[in-house]
KOLVEXGU-597783 format. One record per residue (C-alpha): x, y, z; residue in one letter; residue number from 0. Coordinates in steps of 0.5 Angstrom, whole numbers, plus 2048, in hexadecimal, padded with zeros to 3 digits. Each point is the difference from the previous one (the first is absolute). Layout:
<marmars>
+-----+-----+-----+----+-----+
:  c1 :  c2 :  c3 : aa :   i :
+-----+-----+-----+----+-----+
:   X :   Y :   Z :  a : NUM :
...
+-----+-----+-----+----+-----+
</marmars>
This chain:
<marmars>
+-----+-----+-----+----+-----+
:  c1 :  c2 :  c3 : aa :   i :
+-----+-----+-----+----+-----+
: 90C : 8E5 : 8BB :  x :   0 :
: 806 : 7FB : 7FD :  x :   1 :
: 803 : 800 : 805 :  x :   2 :
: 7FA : 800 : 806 :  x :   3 :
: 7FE : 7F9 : 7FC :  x :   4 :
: 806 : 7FD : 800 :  x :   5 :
: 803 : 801 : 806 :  x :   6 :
: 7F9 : 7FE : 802 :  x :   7 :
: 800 : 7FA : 7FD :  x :   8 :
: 808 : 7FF : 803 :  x :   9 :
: 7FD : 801 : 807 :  x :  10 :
: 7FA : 7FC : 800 :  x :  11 :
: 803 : 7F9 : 7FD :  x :  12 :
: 805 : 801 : 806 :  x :  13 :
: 7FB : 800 : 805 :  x :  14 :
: 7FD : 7FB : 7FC :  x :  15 :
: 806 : 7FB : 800 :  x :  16 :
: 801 : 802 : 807 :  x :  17 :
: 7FA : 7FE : 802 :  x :  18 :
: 7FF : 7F9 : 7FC :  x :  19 :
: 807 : 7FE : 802 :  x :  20 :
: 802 : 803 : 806 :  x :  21 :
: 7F9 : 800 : 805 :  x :  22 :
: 7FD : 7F9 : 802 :  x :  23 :
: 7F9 : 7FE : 7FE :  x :  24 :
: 7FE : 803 : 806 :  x :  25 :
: 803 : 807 : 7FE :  x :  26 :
: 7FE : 7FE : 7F8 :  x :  27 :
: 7F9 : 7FF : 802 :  x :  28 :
: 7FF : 807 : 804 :  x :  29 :
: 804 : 804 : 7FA :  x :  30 :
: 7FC : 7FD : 7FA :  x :  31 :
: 7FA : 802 : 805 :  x :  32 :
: 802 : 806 : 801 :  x :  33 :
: 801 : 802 : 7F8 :  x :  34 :
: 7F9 : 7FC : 7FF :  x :  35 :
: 7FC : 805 : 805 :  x :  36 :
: 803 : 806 : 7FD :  x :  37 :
: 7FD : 7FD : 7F9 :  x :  38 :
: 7FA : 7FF : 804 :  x :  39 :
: 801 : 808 : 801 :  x :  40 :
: 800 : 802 : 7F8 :  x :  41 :
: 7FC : 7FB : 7FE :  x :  42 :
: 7FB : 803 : 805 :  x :  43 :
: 801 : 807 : 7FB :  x :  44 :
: 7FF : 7FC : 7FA :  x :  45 :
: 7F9 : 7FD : 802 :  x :  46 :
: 7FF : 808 : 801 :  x :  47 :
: 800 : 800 : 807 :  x :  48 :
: 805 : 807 : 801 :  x :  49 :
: 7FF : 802 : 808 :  x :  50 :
: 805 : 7FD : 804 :  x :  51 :
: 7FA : 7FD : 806 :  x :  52 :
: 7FE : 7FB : 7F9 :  x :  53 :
: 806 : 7FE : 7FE :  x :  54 :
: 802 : 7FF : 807 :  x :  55 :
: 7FA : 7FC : 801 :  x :  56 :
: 801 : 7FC : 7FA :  x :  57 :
: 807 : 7FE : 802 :  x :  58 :
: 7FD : 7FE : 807 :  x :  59 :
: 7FC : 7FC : 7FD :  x :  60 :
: 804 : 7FD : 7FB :  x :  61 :
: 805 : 7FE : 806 :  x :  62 :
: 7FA : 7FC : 804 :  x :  63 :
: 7FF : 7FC : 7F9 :  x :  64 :
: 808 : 7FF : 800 :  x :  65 :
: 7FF : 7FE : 807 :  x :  66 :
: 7F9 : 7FB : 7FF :  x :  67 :
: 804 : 7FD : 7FA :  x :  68 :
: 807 : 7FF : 804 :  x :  69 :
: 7FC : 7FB : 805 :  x :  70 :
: 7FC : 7FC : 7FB :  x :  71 :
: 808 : 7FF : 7FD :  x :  72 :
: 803 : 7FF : 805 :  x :  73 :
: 804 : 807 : 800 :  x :  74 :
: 801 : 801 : 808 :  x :  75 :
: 806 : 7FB : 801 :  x :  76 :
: 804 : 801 : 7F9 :  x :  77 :
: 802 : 7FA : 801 :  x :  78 :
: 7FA : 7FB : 7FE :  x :  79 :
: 7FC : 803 : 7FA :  x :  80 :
: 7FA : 7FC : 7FD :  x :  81 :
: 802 : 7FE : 7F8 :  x :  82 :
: 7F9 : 7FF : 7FF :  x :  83 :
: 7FD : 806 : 804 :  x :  84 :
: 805 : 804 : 7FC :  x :  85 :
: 7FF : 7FD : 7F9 :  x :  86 :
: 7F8 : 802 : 801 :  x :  87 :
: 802 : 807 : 801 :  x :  88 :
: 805 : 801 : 7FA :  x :  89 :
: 7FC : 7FC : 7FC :  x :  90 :
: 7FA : 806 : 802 :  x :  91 :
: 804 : 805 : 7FE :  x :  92 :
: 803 : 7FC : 7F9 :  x :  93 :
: 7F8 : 800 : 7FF :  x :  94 :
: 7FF : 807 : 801 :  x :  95 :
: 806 : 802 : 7FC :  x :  96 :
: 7FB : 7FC : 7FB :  x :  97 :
: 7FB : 805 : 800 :  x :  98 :
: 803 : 805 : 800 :  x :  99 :
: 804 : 7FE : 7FA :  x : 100 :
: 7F9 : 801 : 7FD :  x : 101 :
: 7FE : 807 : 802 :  x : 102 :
: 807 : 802 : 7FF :  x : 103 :
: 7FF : 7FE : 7F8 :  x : 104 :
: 7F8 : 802 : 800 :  x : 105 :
: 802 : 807 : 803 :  x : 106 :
: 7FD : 805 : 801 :  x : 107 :
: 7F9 : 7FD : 7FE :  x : 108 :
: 802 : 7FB : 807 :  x : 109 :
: 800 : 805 : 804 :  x : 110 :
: 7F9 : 800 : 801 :  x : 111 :
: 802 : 7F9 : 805 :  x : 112 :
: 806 : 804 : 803 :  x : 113 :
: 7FF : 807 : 800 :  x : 114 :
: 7FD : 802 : 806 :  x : 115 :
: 804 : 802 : 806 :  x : 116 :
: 7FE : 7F9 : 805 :  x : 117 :
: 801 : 7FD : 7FA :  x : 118 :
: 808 : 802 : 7FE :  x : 119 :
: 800 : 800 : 807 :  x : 120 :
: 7FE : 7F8 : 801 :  x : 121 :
: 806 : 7FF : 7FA :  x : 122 :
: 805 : 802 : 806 :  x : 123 :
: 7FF : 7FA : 803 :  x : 124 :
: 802 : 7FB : 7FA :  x : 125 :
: 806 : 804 : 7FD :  x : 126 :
: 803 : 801 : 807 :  x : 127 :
: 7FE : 7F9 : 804 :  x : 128 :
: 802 : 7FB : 7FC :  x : 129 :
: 807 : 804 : 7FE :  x : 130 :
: 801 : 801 : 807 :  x : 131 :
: 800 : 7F8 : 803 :  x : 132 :
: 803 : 7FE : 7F9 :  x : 133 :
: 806 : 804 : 802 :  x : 134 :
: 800 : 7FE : 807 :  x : 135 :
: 7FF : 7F8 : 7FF :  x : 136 :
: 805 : 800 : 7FB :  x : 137 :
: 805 : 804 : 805 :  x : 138 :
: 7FF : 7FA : 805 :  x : 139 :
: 803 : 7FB : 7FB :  x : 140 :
: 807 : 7FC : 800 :  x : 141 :
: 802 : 804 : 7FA :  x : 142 :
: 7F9 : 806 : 800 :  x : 143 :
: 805 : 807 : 800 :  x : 144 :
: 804 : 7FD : 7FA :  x : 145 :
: 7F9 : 7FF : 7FE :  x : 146 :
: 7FE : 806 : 801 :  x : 147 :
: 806 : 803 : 7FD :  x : 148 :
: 7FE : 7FC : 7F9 :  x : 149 :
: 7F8 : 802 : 801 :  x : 150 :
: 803 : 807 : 7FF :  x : 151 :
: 805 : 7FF : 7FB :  x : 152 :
: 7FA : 7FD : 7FC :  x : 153 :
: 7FC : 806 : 800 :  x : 154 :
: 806 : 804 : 7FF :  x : 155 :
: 801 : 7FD : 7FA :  x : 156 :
: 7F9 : 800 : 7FD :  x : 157 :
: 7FF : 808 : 801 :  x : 158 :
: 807 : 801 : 7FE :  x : 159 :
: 801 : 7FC : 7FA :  x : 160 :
: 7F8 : 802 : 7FE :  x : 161 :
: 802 : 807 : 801 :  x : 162 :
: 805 : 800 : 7FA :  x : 163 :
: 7FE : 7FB : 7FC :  x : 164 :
: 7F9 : 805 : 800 :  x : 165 :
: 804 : 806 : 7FF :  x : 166 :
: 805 : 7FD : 7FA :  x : 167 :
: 7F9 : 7FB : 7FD :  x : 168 :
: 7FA : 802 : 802 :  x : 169 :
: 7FB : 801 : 7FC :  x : 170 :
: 7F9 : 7FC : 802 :  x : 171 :
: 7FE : 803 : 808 :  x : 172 :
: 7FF : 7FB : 804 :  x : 173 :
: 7FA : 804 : 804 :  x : 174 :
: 800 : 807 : 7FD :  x : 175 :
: 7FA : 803 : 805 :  x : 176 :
: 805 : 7FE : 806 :  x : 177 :
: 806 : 801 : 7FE :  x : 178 :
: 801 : 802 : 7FA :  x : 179 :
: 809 : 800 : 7FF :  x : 180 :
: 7FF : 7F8 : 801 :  x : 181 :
: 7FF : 7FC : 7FA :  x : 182 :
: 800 : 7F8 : 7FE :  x : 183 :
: 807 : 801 : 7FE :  x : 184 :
: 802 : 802 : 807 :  x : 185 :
: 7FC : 7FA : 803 :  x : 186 :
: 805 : 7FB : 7FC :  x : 187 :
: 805 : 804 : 800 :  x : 188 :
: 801 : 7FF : 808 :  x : 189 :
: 7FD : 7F9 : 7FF :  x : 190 :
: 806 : 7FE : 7FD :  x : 191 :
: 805 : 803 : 805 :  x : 192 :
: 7FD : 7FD : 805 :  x : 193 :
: 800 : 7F9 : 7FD :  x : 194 :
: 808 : 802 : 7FF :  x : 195 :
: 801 : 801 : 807 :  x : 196 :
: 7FC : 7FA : 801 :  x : 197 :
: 805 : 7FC : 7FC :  x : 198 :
: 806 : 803 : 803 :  x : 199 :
: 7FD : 7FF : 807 :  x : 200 :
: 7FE : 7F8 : 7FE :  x : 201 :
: 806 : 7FF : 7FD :  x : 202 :
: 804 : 803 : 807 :  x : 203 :
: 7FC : 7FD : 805 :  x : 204 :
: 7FB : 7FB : 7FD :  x : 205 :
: 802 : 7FD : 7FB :  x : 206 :
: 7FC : 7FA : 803 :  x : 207 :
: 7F9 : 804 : 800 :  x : 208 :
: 801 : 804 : 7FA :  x : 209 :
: 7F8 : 7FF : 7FF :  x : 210 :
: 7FE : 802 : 806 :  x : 211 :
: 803 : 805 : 800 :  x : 212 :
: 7FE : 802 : 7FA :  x : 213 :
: 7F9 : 7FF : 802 :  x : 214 :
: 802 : 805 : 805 :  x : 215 :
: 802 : 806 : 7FD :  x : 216 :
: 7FC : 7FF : 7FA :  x : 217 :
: 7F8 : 803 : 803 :  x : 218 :
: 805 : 803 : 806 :  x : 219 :
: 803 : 805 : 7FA :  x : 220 :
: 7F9 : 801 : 7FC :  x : 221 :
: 7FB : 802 : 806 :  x : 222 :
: 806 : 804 : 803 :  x : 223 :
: 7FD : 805 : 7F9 :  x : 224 :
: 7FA : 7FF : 803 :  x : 225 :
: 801 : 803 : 807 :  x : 226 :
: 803 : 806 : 7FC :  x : 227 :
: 7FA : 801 : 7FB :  x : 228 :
: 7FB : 800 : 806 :  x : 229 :
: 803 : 805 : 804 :  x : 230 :
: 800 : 805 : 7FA :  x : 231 :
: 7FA : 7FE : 7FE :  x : 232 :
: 7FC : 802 : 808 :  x : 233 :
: 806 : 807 : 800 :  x : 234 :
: 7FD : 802 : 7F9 :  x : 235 :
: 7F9 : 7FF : 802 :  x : 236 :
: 801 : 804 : 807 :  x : 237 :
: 803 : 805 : 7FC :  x : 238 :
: 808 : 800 : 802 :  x : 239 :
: 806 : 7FF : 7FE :  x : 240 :
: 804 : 7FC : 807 :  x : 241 :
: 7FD : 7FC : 805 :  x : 242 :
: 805 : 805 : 804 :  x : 243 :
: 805 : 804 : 802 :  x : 244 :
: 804 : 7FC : 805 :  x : 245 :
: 806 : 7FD : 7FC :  x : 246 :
: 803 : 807 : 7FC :  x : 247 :
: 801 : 7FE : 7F8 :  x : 248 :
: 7FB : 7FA : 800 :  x : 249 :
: 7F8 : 803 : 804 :  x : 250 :
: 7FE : 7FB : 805 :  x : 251 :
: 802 : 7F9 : 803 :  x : 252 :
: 7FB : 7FD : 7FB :  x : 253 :
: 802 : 803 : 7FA :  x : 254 :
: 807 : 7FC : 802 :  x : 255 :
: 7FC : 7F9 : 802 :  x : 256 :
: 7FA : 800 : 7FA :  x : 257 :
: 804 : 7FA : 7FD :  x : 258 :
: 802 : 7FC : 807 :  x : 259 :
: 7F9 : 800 : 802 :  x : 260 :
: 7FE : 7FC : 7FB :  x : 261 :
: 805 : 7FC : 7FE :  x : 262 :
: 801 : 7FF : 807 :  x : 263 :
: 7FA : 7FC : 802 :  x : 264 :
: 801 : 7FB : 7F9 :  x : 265 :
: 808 : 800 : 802 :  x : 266 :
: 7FE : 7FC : 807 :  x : 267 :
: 7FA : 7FC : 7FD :  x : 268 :
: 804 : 7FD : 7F9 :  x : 269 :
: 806 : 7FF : 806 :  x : 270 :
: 7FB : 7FC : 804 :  x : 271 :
: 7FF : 7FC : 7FA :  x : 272 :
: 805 : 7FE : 7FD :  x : 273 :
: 804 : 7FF : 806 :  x : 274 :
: 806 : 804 : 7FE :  x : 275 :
: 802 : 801 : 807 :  x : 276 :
+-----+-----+-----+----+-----+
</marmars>
């Protein structure tokens, strides 16, 4: 299993790098399209919606609402996106990241708001839409696949320094109904880590802009928690483990990009305002 998950690991930042480094926007824009859809997919089972035709069906038309937003910012040309219309999308899914903050700590008397299968199924549309354009207009700026490659590398550090910091200090949970292994210790733990990496980077590459960048990572780190938590609480109300079995070692797509869907959407807003780039 050690191994599947880490030659797993190995494959997908290759594909991944390849694809943020190598692929124009254009070709950007269809690969995050694409693993946006296969989350689409899980997120369908995770609704609890299990035959193929319901997931499919849901997929279809997560795509037509990628498409209606897509042209109310722009999105057919890739060469002019709206800033204005694009902030109102993110800010949308910051807010609902918002909401969700609350039925996460008010689990599991909240599900009576969120438990219905329409109702986790009306979810999909803000964990996924807002990440996905976030994405996709932070890949069209000057510098955006670096930018993109500091968006993970500030998840990476929040999960990875919460990780062992709860496993070494954790003694106060975090949401012990959702997610019983993560403790307030974790949660400052990967807090400190990516204050570090935003120290290192600053000092690099903004030494001039250190506030800003600081104003950055700082909710990007803190909600990208958020994201998993939620996932975990939506998997442990539907009863399973994975959102899938696509990935050998890991589950499903989304159980690899809970944080990056809601970091993702903050990330493109505190860039828009503090003008980082």
């Amino acid at each position: 299993m050690l191994k599947a998950r880490v030659l797993s690991a190995i494959v997908m930042a290759l594909v991944f790098l390849s694809a943020l480094f190598l692929l124009p926007a254009v070709g950007f824009f269809v690969f995050i399209s694409i693993v946006v859809l296969m989350a689409a997919w899980e997120w369908a089972n995770l609704a609890g919606f299990q035959r193929a035709l319901e997931k499919l069906a849901f997929t279809v038309l997560l795509s037509v609402a990628g498409l209606c937003i897509g042209w109310y910012v722009g999105l057919d040309t890739l060469t002019y996106l709206s800033e204005e219309s694009i902030r109102d999308v993110v800010l949308t899914g910051c807010v609902w990241w918002c909401i969700a903050l609350l039925w996460v700590q008010g689990y599991p008397s909240s599900a009576v708001f969120w438990g219905a299968r329409a109702s986790r199924l009306a979810m999909g549309f803000f964990v996924l839409l807002p990440a996905w354009l976030g994405l996709i207009f932070v890949r069209s700026l000057e510098q955006g696949a670096w930018m993109i490659l500091l968006l993970i590398a500030i998840v990476a550090c929040a999960d990875i320094g919460a990780y062992f910091t709860g496993k070494a200090f954790g003694r106060r949970k975090l949401a012990s109904a959702v997610s019983p292994g993560k403790s307030w210790e974790g949660v400052w733990g990967g807090f400190t880590a990516s204050m570090l990496l935003a120290l290192l980077i600053g000092q690099m590459w903004f030494p001039d802009q250190q506030l800003a960048l600081f104003a950055v990572v700082i909710p990007t780190a803190l909600v990208s928690i958020l994201g998993d938590l939620l996932e975990s609480m939506v998997k442990r109300h539907r009863g399973i483990k994975d959102s899938g079995q696509l990935l050998p070692g890991h589950g499903g797509v989304l159980d690899r990009v809970d944080g990056i869907t809601a970091s993702a959407p903050v990330f493109t807003l505190a860039l828009l305002s503090t003008g980082l780039v």
